[in-house]
C-alpha positions in Angstrom: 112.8 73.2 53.1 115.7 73.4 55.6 117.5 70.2 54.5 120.8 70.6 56.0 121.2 68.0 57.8 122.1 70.0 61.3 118.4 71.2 61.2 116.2 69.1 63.9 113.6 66.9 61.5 110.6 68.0 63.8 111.3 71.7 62.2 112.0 70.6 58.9 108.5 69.0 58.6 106.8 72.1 60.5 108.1 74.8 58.4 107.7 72.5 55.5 104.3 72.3 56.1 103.2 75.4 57.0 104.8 76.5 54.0 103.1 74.7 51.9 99.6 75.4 53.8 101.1 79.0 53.3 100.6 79.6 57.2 104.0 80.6 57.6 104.2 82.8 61.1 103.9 86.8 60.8 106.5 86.7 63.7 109.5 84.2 63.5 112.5 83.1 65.3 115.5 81.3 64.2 117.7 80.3 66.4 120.8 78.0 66.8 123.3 76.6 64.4 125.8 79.5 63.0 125.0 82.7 61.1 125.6 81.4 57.6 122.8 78.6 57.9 120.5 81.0 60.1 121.1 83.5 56.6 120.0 81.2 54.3 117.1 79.4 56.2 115.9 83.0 56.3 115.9 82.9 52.8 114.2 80.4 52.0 111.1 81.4 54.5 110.9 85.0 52.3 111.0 82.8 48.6 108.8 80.6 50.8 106.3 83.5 51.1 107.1 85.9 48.2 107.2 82.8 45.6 105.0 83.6 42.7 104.4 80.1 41.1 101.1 78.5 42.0 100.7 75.0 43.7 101.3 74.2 47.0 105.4 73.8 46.4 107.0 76.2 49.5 108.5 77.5 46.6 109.8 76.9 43.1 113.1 79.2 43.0 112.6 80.5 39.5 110.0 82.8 39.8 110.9 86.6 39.7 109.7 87.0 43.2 112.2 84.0 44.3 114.9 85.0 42.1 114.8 88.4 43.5 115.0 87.1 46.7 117.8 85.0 46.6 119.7 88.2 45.1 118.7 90.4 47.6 116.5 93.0 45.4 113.4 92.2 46.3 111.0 95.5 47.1 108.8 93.7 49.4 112.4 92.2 51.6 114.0 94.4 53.8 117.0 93.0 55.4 118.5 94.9 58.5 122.2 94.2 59.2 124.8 95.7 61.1 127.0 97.6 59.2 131.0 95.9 59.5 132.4 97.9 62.2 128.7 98.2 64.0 127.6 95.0 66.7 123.8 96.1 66.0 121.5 98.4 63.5 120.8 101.7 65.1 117.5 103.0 66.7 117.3 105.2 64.0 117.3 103.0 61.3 114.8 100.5 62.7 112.3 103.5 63.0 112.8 105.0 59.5 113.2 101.5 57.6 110.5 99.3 60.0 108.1 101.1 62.3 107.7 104.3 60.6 106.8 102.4 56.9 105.2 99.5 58.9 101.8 100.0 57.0 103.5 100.4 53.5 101.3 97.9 51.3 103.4 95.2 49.1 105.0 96.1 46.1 104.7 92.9 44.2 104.3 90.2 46.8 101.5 89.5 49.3 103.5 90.5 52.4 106.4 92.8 53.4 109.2 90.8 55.3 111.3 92.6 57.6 114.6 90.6 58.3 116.6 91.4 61.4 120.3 89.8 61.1 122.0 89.5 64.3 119.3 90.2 66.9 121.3 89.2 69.7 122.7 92.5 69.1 119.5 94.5 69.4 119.4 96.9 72.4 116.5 96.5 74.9 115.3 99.8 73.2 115.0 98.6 70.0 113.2 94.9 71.3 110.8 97.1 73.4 109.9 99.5 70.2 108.9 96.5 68.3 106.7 94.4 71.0 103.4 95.7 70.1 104.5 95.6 66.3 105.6 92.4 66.5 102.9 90.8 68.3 100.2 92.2 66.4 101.9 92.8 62.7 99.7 94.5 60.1 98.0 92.0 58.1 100.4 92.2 54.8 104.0 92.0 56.9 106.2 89.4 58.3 109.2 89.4 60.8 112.3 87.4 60.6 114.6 87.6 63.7 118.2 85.5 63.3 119.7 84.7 67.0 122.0 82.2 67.8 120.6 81.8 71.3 117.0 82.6 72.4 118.2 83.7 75.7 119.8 87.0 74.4 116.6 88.4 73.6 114.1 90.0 75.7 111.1 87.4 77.5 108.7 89.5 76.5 110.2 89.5 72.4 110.5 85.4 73.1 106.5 85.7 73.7 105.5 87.0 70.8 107.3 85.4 68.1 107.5 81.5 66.9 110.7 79.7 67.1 112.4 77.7 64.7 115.1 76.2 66.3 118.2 75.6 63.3 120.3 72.5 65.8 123.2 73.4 68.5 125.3 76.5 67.7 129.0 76.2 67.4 130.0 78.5 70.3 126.9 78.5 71.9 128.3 77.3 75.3 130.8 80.1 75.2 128.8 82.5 75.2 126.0 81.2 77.7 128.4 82.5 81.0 125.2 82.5 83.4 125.6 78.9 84.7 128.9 79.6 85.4 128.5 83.0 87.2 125.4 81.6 89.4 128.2 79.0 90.4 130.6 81.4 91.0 127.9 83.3 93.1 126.5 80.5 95.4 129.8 79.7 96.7 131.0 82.7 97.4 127.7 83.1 99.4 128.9 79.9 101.2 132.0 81.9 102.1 130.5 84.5 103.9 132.8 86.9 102.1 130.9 90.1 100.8 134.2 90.9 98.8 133.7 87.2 97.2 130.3 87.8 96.4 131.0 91.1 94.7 133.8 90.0 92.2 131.4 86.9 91.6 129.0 89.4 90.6 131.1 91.6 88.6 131.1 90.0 85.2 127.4 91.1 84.8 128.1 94.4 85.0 126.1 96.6 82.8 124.6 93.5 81.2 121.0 92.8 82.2 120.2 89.8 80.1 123.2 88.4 81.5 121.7 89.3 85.0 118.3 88.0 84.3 120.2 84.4 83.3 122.7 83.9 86.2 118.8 85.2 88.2 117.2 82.0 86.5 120.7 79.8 86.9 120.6 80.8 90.6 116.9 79.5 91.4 117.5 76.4 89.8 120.5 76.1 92.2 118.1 76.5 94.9 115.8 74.1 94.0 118.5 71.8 93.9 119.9 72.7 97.6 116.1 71.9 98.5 115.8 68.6 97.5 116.4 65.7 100.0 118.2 63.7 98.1 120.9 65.2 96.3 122.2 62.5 94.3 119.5 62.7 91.9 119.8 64.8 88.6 120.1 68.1 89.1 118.1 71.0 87.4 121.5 73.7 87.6 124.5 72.5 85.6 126.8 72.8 89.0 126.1 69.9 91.5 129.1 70.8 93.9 127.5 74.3 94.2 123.9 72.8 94.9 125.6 70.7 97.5 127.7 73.6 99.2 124.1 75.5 99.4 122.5 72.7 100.9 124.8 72.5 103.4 125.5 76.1 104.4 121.8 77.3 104.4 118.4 76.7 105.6 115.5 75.6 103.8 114.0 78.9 104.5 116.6 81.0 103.5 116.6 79.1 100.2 112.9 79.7 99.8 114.2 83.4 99.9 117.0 83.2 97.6 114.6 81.5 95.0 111.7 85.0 95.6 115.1 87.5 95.7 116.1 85.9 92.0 112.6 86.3 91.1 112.0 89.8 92.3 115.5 90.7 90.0 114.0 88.8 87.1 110.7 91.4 87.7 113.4 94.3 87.9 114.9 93.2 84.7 111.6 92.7 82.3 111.0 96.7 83.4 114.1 97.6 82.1 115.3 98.7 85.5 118.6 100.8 85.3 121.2 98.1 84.7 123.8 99.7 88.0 121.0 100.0 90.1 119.8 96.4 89.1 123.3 94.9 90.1 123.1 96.5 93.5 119.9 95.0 94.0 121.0 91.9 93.0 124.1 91.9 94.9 122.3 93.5 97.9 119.5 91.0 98.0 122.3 87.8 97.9 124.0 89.7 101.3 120.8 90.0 103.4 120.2 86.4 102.7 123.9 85.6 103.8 123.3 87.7 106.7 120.7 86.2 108.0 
């Protein structure tokens, strides 16, 4: 299974094997590469588990259970994808086609395999709906989530599922903007310029993953600014911003940088109200500069 040869061989032999075992995860992740190898890896983990031949092959692809899935008809697959003009499926559909038939029994196979396409696209509402679901699936059901980076879903989603990771996406460092922003941040703090600080700031607007990331950027920045010798590798991507923190603040007041990041990380797993969250966030940075 998975033989492209972009796919990592440690998850090759793992899915590979727990195919064959047929202990394939109720709750998977794939993540990485692009969207057409994410597609069909997904594919092969439904023939993998709807496969009707016998042996201990993941899957023989001539069966009618693997033939139907590789067309798409299969009763026991239901694949939820935006629609062309739509980013993400709706609330709606996720309760009438997931949680409200989530105890449906197979049709032909032994399990019922919900596929989510693009689920760096699902709201917060729709990840939250599907926590409990997902970490404790009905005996007969499987989840499949496609993402082309783990860090646009929810921590507490990231818990509960197991993630196969598909090698490094094409654009994935376009659309990771948090190390860049947490740069942006610590030197306008440097500045002492609250006007600074608030354009750093404003490219998370109404975007709380995005805020929850630059959160977690920003206390690796700190640690960095802590350490004595600053020469060594750094845990933050931007050295010359570790430095600048270093030299502008105390060790104390990075100690509180590192809890205020962490008290916003708290604020974002509660869902906290995403304008009220960036005042926090942006409030919490001026009393440190302030002090």
């Amino acid at each position: 299974m998975f033989d492209d040869k972009r796919i990592p061989p440690k998850t090759k032999e793992t899915v590979t094997l727990r195919a064959c075992r047929r202990r394939l995860p109720q709750s998977i992740l794939l993540t990485g590469a692009d969207e057409r190898l994410r597609e069909k890896c997904a594919t092969e983990l439904c023939m993998a588990a709807l496969c009707e031949a016998p042996g201990n092959k993941p899957y023989c692809g001539k069966c009618p259970g693997c033939i139907r899935v590789k067309a798409g008809t299969h009763p026991d697959m239901v694949v939820l994808k935006p629609e062309k003009d739509k980013k993400s499926v709706s609330v709606k559909e996720v309760r009438e086609r997931v949680t409200g038939d989530l105890y449906a029994a197979p049709t032909e196979g032994e399990v019922r395999i919900f596929v989510f396409h693009a689920a760096e696209n699902l709201s917060d509402v729709i990840q939250n709906a599907l926590l409990k679901t997902v970490e404790e699936p009905p005996g007969h059901t499987m989840f499949i989530f496609l993402c082309d980076q783990r860090e646009h879903l929810l921590e507490t989603v990231l818990s509960r599922v197991t993630e196969f990771y598909l090698g490094a996406s094409p654009d994935g460092v376009k659309k990771d903007m948090a190390p860049a922003i947490a740069a942006d941040i610590a030197k306008a703090m440097c500045g002492d310029s609250a006007y600074a600080l608030m354009l750093a700031c404003a490219p998370m607007q109404k975007n709380r993953r995005l805020m929850r990331r630059t959160a977690q950027e920003l206390i690796l920045l700190s640690r960095d600014a802590l350490a004595a010798d600053l020469s060594i590798e750094p845990l933050a991507g931007d050295r010359e911003a570790a430095v600048r923190l270093h030299a502008r603040f105390s060790a104390g007041q990075l100690l509180k940088l590192k809890a205020a990041m962490e008290t916003v990380i708290g604020f974002a797993d509660a869902n906290a109200n995403e304008n009220l969250l960036l005042t926090r966030f942006t409030s919490l940075l001026e009393e440190i500069m302030s002090t």
